[in-house]
C-alpha positions as CSV (number, residue, x, y, z in Angstrom):
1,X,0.0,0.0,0.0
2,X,2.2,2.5,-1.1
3,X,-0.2,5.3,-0.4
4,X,-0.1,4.6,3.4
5,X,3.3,3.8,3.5
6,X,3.8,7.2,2.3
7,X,1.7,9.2,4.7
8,X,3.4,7.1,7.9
9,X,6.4,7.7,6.5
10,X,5.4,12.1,6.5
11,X,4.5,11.2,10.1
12,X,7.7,10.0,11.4
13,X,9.4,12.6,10.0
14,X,7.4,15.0,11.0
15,X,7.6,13.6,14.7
16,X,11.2,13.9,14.3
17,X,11.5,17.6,14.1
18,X,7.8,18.9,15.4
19,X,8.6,22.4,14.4
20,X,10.3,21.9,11.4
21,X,13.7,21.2,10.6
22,X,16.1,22.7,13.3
23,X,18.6,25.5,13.0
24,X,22.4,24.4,12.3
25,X,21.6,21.5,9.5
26,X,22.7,23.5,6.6
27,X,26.2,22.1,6.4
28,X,27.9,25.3,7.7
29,X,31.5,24.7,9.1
30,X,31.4,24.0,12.8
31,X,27.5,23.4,13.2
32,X,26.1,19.7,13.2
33,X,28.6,17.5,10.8
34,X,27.0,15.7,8.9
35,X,23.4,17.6,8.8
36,X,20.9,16.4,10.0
37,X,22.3,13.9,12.3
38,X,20.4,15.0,15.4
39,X,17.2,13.2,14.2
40,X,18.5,10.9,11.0
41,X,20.7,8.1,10.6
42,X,22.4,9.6,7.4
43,X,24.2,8.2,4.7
44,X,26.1,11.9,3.4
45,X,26.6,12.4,-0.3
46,X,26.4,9.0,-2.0
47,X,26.1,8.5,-5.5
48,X,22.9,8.1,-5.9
49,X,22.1,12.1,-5.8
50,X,22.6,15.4,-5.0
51,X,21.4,18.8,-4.1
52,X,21.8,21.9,-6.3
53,X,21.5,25.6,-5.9
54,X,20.5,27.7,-8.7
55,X,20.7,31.8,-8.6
56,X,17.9,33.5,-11.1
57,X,21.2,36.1,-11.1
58,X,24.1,34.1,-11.2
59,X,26.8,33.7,-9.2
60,X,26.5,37.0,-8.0
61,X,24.6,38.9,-5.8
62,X,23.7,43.0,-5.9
63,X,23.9,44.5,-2.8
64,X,20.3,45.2,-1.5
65,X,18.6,43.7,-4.2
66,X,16.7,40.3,-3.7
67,X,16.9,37.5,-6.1
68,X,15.3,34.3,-6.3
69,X,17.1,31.0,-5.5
70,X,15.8,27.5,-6.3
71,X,16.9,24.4,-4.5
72,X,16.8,20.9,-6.5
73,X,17.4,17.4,-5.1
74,X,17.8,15.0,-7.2
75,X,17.9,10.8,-5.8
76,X,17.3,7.6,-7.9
77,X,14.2,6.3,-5.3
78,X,11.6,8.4,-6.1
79,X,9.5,7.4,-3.2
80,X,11.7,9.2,-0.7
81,X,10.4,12.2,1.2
82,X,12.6,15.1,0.4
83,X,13.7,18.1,2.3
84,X,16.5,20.8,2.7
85,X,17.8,23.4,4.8
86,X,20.0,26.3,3.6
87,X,22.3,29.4,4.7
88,X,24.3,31.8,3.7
89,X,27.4,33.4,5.4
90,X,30.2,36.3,4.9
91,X,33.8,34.9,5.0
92,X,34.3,35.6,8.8
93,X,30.9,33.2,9.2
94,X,28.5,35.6,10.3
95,X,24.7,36.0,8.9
96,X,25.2,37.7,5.3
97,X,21.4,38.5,3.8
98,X,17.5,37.6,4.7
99,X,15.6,34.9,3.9
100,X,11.7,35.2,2.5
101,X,10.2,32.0,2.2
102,X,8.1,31.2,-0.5
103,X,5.8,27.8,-1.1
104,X,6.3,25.0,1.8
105,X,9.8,27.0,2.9
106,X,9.9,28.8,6.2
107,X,12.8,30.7,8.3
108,X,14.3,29.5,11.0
109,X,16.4,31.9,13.2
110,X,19.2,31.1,16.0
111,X,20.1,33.8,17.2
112,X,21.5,36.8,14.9
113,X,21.6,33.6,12.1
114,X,18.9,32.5,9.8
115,X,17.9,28.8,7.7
116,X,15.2,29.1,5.5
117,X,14.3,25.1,5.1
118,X,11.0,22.9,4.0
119,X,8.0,22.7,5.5
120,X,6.7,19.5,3.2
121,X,8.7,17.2,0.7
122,X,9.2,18.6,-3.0
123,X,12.1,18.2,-4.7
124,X,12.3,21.6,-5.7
125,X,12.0,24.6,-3.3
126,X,12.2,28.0,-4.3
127,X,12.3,30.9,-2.3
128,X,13.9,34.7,-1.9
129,X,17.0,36.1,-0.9
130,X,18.2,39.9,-0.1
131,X,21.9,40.2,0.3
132,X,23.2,42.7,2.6
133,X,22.7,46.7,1.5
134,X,26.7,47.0,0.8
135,X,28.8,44.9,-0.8
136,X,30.8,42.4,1.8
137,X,33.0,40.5,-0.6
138,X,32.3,37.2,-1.1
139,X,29.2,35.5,0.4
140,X,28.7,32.1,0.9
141,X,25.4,29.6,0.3
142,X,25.5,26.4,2.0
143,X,23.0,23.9,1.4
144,X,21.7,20.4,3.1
145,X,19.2,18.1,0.6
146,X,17.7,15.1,2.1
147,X,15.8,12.2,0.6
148,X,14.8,10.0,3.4
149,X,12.5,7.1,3.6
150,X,12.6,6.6,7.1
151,X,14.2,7.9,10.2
152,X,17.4,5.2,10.0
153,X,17.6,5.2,6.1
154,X,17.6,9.2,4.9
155,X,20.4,10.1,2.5
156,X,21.8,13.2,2.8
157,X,23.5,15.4,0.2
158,X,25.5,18.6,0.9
159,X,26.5,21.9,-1.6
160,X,28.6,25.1,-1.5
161,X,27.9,28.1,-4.1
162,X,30.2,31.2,-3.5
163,X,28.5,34.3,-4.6
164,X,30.8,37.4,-5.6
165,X,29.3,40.9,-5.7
166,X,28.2,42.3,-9.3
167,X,29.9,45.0,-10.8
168,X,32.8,45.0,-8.3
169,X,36.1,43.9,-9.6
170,X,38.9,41.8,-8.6
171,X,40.7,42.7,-5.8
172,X,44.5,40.9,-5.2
173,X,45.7,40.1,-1.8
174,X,48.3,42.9,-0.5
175,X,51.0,40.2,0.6
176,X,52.1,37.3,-1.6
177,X,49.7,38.0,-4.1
178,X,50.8,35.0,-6.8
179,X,53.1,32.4,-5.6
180,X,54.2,28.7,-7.1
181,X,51.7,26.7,-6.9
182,X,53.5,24.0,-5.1
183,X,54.7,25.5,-1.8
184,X,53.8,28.6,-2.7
185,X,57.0,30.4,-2.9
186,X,56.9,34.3,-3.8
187,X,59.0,33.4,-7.3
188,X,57.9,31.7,-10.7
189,X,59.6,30.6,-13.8
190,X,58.2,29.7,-17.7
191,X,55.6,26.9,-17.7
192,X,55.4,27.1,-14.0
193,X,51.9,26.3,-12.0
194,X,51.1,29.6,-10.2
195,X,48.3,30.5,-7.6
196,X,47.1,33.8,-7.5
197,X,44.9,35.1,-4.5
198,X,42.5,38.1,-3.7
199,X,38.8,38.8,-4.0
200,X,36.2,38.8,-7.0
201,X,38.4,36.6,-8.7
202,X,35.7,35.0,-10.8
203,X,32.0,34.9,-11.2
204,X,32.3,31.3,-10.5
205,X,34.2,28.1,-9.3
206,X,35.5,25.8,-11.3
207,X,38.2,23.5,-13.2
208,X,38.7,24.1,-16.9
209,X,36.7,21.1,-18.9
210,X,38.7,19.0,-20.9
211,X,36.3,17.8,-23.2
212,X,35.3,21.6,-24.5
213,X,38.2,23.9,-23.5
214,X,41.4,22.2,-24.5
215,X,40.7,22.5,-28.2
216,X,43.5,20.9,-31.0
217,X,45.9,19.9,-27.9
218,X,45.7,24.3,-26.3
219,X,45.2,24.5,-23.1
220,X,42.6,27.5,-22.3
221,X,43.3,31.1,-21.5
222,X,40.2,32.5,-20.5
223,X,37.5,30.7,-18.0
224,X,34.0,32.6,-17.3
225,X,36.0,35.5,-18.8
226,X,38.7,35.4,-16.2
227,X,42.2,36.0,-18.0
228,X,45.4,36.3,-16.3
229,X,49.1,37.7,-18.2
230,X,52.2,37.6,-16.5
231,X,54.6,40.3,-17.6
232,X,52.3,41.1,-20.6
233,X,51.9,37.3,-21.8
234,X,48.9,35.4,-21.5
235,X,49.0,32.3,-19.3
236,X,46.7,29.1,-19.6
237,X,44.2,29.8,-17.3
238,X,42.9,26.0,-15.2
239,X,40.6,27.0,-12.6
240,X,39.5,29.7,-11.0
241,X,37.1,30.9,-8.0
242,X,36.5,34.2,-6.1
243,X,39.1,34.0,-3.7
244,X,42.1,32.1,-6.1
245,X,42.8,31.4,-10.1
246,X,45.5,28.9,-10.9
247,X,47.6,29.5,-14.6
248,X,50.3,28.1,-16.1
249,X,52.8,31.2,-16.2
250,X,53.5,31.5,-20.1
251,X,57.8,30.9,-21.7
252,X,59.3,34.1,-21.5
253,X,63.1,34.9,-20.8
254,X,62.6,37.8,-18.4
255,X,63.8,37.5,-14.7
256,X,63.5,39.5,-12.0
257,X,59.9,41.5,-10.8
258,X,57.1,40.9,-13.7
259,X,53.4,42.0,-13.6
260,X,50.5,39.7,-12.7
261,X,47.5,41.0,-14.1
262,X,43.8,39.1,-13.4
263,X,40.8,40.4,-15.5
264,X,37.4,39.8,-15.6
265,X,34.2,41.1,-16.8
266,X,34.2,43.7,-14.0
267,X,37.8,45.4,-14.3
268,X,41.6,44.0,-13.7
269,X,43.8,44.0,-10.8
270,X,47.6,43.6,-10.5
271,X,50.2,42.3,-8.4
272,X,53.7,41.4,-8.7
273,X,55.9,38.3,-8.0
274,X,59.8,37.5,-9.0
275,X,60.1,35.4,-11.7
276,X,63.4,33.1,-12.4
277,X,64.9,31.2,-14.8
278,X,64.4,27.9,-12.7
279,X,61.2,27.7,-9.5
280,X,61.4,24.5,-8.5
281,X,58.4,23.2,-6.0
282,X,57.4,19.9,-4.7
283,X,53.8,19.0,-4.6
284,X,53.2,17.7,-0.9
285,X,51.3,14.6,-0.5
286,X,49.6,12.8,3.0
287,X,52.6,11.1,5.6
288,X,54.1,8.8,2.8
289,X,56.1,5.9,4.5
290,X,59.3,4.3,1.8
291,X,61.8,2.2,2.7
292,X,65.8,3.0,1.7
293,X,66.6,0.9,-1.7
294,X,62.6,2.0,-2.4
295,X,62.3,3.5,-6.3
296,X,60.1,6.5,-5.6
297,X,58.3,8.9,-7.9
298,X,58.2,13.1,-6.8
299,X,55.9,15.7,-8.2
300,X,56.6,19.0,-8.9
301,X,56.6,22.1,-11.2
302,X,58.7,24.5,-12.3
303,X,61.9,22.6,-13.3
304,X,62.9,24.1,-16.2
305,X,63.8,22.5,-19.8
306,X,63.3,19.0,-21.4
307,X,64.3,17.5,-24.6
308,X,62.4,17.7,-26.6
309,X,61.2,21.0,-25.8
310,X,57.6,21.7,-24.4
311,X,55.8,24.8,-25.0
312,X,54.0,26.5,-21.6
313,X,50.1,26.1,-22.9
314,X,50.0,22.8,-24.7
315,X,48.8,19.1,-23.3
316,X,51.6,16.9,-23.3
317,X,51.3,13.9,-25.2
318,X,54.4,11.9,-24.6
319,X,56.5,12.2,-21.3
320,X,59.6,14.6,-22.4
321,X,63.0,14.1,-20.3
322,X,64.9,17.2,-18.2
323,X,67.5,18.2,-20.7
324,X,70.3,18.2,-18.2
325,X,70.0,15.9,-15.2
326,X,73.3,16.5,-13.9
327,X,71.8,19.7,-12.7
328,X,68.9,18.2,-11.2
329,X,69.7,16.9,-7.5
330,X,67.5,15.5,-5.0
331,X,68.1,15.0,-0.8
332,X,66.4,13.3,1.3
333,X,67.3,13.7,5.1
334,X,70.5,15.8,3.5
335,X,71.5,12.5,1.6
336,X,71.6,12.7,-1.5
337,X,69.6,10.3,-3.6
338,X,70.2,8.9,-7.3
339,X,68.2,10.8,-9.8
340,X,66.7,8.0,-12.3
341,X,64.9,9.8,-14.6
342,X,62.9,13.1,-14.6
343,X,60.6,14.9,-16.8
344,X,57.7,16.6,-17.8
345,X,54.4,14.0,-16.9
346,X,51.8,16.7,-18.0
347,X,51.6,20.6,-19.2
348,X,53.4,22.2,-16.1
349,X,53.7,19.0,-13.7
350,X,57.3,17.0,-13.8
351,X,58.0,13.6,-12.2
352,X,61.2,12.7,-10.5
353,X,61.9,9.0,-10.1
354,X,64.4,8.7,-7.4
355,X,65.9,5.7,-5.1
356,X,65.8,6.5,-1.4
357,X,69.3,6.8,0.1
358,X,70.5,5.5,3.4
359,X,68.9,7.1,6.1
360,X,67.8,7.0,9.5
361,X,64.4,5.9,10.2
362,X,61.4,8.5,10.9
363,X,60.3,11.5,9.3
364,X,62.7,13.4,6.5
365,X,63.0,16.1,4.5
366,X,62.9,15.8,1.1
367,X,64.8,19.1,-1.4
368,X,64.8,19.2,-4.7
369,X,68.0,21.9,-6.6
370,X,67.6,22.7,-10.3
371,X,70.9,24.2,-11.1
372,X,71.3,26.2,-8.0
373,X,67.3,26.9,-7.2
374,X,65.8,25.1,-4.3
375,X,63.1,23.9,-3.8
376,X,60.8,24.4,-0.8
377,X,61.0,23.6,2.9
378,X,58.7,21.8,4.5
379,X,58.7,18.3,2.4
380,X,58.8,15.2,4.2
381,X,59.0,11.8,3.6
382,X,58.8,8.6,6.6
383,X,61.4,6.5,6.3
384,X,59.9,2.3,7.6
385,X,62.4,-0.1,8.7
């Protein structure tokens, strides 16, 4: 009887939060983890749904001036009860906007913060939002969707949508405004991964898509109309958000201070970094455990030539060797260890096949030196008996 399963099924849920669904389930940072928790047994984000939040203005907001949002959850058993509870905050977590609620949605308030969640199951909820009368940088939505077919078996399924204001333009951050991407040193080189950080970056976060944007084996230079040049040059652009954009610096012999210039559709900003002929960085990875004898592979960026040569801005097809590997040298725990074979992997990203030296066991640090440049501090390796 599917009918009456249905309707007990409203009733338990309903039983389970008499006055609606309570304040902190939205998925904010430091409120209940996973939502919804306090009355569910929850299964969080698994394949076989997920929520979305859609902005009638974009991924923007006007300062004062309400828009409409819409909240979808999606879940392969239709026969779920679904709900949702959402929030938006400023970057120092406080309440950023009001909430109107529109059909089955009301407000819930905790103090200075407000939700704006379901009052019966839809899987589509759409309701009003004002954003604060001035512009506070970037605001962000979080979002809890649940489809639930009993009290122990509800599936929960969490989002994030930053909003940036309209018509306000990029903003770069006063101190270390574009580093290396891997360690984030203050200096770059040709071909280099770079991050670059500030405010109104982009009307939007993302990665660049592969199977649309890398056209004829070019890598992109423009995502949602966020460019970036360094020292005049434009750079392969791979993902970008409000707060950071990630490019692959383009070949260019200059050394010394260069020009980093962001633009979008609302203005540019500009900051500066010291580029090199060689910025060598190590990608970090979890507490990885070798052994000494062990043949291991490193990851970094910014090492500098291979034969054949490699263009910054093109998808590498065929793994391409440093051209001198006498100048490449590797330490781990100050020992040095033999350099197999190293190369460009993948536009930007090289791979350094090394055999651990003797060491002591416990944690070490690993440095890679391109021809006098060092990498960062700060890389370890644990050396296992």
């Amino acid at each position: 009887m599917p009918g009456l399963f249905f309707y007990i099924l409203l009733a338990s849920l309903a039983q389970a939060y008499p006055n609606r669904v309570p304040a902190g389930h939205a998925g904010v940072p430091g409120e209940t983890t996973p939502p919804c928790t306090s009355c569910h047994t929850v299964t969080l984000n698994s394949s076989n749904g997920g929520v979305t939040l859609t902005f009638a203005d974009g991924a923007v907001y006007r300062p004062g001036q309400a828009q409409r949002v819409t909240v979808r959850i999606t879940d392969s058993d239709a026969s779920r009860v679904f709900g949702f509870q959402a929030a938006v905050r400023t970057s120092g977590n406080a309440q950023a906007g009001t909430f109107t609620a529109g059909t089955a949605t009301t407000v819930t308030t905790q103090g200075a913060l407000s939700y704006i969640n379901h009052t019966s199951s839809a899987s589509s909820y759409t309701f009003t939002w004002t954003p604060p009368a001035t512009a506070n940088g970037t605001l962000r939505f979080y979002v809890a969707g649940m489809a639930a077919r009993s009290i122990r078996d509800s599936r929960v399924y969490t989002a994030v949508q930053d909003l940036t204001p309209a018509g306000v333009g990029p903003v770069l951050r006063s101190e270390k405004p574009v580093v290396l991407a891997a360690g984030y040193q203050p200096v770059i080189s040709s071909g280099a991964w770079i991050a670059i950080f500030g405010e109104n970056l982009a009307p939007s976060t993302r990665l660049w898509n592969a199977d649309t944007e890398v056209v004829d084996g070019v890598l992109p230079r423009s995502l949602d109309g966020v460019s970036v040049t360094v020292n005049g040059k434009a750079a392969v652009v791979e993902y970008i958000s409000p707060a950071q954009v990630n490019a692959q610096a383009p070949d260019d012999d200059a050394t010394g201070t260069v020009e980093v210039k962001v633009t979008t559709k609302e203005g540019s900003a500009s900051g500066t970094v010291q580029r090199a002929r060689y910025a060598p960085g190590l990608f970090e990875t979890e507490a990885r455990t070798v052994r000494v004898g062990e043949v291991i592979s490193l990851f970094g960026t910014g090492f500098g030539e291979t034969i054949p040569a490699v263009p910054a801005g093109v998808v590498v097809t065929t793994p391409a060797a440093l051209d001198d590997l006498s100048q490449l040298h590797v330490r781990i725990g100050g020992v040095e260890a033999e350099v197999l074979w190293a190369g460009l992997i993948s536009a930007g990203l090289y791979q350094i096949n090394v055999e651990v030296p003797a060491v002591a066991v416990g944690s070490q640090p690993v440095i890679a030196e391109r021809s006098g440049y060092v990498s960062q501090s700060g890389v370890t390796l644990v050396i296992v008996p």
